[in-house]
Phi, psi and omega in degrees: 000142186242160202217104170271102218263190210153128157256151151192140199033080221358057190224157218227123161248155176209123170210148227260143195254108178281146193274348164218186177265146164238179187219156189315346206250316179263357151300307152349268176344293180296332179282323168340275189313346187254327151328314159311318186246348177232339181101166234256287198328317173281021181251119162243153145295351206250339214250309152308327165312316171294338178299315211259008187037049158224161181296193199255347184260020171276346169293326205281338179281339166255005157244115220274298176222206185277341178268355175279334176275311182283047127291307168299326201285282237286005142274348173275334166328304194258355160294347197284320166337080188276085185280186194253130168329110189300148192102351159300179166298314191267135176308114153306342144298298165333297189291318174296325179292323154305341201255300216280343137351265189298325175334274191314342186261345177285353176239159153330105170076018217268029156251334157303310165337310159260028198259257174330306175295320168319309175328303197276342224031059181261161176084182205265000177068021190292328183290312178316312163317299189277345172265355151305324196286313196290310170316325182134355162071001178243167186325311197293307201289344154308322171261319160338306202254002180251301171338294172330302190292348203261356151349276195292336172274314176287310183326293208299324173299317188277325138320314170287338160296305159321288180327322202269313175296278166350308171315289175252047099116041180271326183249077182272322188305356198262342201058209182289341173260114181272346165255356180066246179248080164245007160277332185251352181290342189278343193266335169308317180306276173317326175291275193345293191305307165312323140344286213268341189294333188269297160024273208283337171304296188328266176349269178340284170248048177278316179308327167285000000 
């Protein structure tokens, strides 16, 4: 940040020059990375302002408040979303809930985040897409996939939490693994929910 000083009509200004333009993707970018290092509770507009050495009201042009920006941090999250190809080996449903899964555990905090924007209904709904898709794409995989995702938001939370707690020494009682068995309960989950959900389709369209 530069401090561009000026006289004019003999009175002395001093106003402050951000040295560079950011654009909406590399505001994203930054809250990420500031997400990462201090946690969801320290992501203020006023603290990213300071990141990027602009005032706090230069965010508002590319966001309306605040939850409009972790709506963007919570799609660039979940762009991280990988299914696995047709023609694996592995349950396509199954790979997608491990992909939106694995999204949220690569950043800090990063299942609160889409927690709250889901909460609101913000964002762009890409986790959701695939796992409508990986389910089978018609109305059942549609309600199918918003279960699933809210599965998958709590599993994750309550890890990343743990993980948190641990971190500063709240849970000694958890001991040296802080998630314990909750890596095999989620693929445990997940099978279970899949079970019953093709289950009830099958039923579902034995009946038309």
């Amino acid at each position: 940040m530069n401090l561009n000083s000026v006289h004019l009509n003999g009175v002395h200004y001093t106003r402050i020059m951000s040295p560079t333009r950011h654009d909406r993707d590399g505001v994203v970018d930054v809250a990420l990375d500031l997400l990462d290092r201090v946690g969801l509770p320290d992501l203020s507009m006023r603290r990213l302002a300071t990141e990027l050495g602009v005032q706090p009201s230069a965010l508002y042009w590319h966001f309306e408040n605040k939850q409009q920006l972790l709506a963007a941090v919570a799609d660039r999250i979940l762009l991280r979303v990988d299914i696995a190809p047709a023609g694996s080996s592995d349950d396509p449903a199954r790979a997608a809930a491990t992909a939106v899964r694995d999204a949220l555990l690569a950043y800090r905090d990063g299942a609160e985040v889409v927690m709250s924007t889901h909460a609101l209904g913000l964002g762009s709904g890409h986790a959701r897409g695939r796992l409508i898709d990986a389910l089978g794409g018609d109305t059942d995989a549609e309600t199918g996939a918003d279960l699933l995702l809210q599965f998958i938001l709590g599993h994750t939370l309550l890890v990343q939490q743990r993980l948190h707690a641990h971190s500063h020494g709240a849970a000694p009682e958890i001991g040296e693994d802080p998630t314990g068995r909750l890596e095999a309960g989620f693929d445990t989950g997940i099978r279970i929910f899949l079970a019953g959900f093709r289950s009830s389709d099958r039923e579902h369209q034995t009946l038309k």
